[in-house]
C-alpha positions in Angstrom: -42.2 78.3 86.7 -44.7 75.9 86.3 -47.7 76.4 83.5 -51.0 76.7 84.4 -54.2 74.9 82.0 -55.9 77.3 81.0 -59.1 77.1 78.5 -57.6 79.7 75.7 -55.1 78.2 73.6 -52.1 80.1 72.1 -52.9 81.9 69.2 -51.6 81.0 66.0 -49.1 83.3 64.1 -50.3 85.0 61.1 -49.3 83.7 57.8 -49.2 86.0 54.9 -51.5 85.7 52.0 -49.9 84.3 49.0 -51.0 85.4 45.5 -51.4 82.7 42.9 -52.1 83.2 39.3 -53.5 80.4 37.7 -54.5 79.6 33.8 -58.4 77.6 34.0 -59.3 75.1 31.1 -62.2 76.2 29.2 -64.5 73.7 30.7 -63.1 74.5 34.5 -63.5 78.0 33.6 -67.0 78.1 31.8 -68.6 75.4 35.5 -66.8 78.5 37.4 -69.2 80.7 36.0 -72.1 78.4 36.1 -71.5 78.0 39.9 -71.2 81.6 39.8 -74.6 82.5 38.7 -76.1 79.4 40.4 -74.5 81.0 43.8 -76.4 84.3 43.3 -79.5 82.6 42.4 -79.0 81.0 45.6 -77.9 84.0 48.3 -79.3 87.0 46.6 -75.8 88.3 45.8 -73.1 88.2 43.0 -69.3 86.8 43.7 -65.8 87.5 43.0 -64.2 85.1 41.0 -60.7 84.7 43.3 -63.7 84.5 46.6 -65.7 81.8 44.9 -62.6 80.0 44.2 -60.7 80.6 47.6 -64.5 79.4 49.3 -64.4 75.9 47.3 -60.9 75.7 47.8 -61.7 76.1 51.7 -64.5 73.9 51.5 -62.7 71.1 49.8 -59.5 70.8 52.4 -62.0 71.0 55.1 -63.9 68.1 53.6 -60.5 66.2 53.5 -60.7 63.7 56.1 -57.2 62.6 55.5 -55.8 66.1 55.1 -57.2 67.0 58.7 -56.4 64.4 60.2 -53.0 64.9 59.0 -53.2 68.9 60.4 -54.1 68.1 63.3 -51.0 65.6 64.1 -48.3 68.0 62.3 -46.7 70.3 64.3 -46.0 74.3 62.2 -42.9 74.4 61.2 -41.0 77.4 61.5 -40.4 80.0 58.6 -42.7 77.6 56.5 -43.7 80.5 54.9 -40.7 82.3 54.9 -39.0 79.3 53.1 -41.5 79.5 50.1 -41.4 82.8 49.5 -37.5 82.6 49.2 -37.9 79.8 46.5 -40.2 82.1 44.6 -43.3 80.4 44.8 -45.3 83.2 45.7 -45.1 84.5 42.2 -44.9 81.5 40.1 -48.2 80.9 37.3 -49.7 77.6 37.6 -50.1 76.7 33.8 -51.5 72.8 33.6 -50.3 72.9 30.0 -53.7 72.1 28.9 
């Protein structure tokens, strides 16, 4: 059977959320909350810690030259996230040591 080009491109299989504790240092912690405030100053609306974060976060790789051009060249890789979550990651605390 021979494939036909069509404009709609496969859609991409859904990859669980992963839940990630994490301890801040004091001075990462206190900006947090100075960004915070400065974002409602800004929009007319309060936000979450974990959606502030997981915005910047978003922000940041998207900024990345290097890390999209490396996304768009890598190919998924199957059970990626099944893989993790077998090593435990999913629940491991991410403690700097600071």
């Amino acid at each position: 059977m021979t494939r036909s080009t069509i404009k709609l491109r496969p859609q991409e299989p859904e990859i669980p959320e992963r839940k990630v504790r994490l301890r801040l240092p004091g001075r990462l912690a206190a900006d947090l909350d100075d960004y915070r405030a400065l974002y409602a100053q800004a929009h007319g609306q309060e936000i979450e810690l974990p959606a502030l974060i997981e915005g910047i976060l978003e922000q940041f790789l998207a900024s990345d030259r290097a890390f999209q051009r490396r996304q768009r060249t890598k190919q998924p890789a199957a059970g990626a996230s099944s893989d993790r979550a077998s090593h435990g990651e999913d629940s491991q605390p991410l403690d700097r040591g600071r």
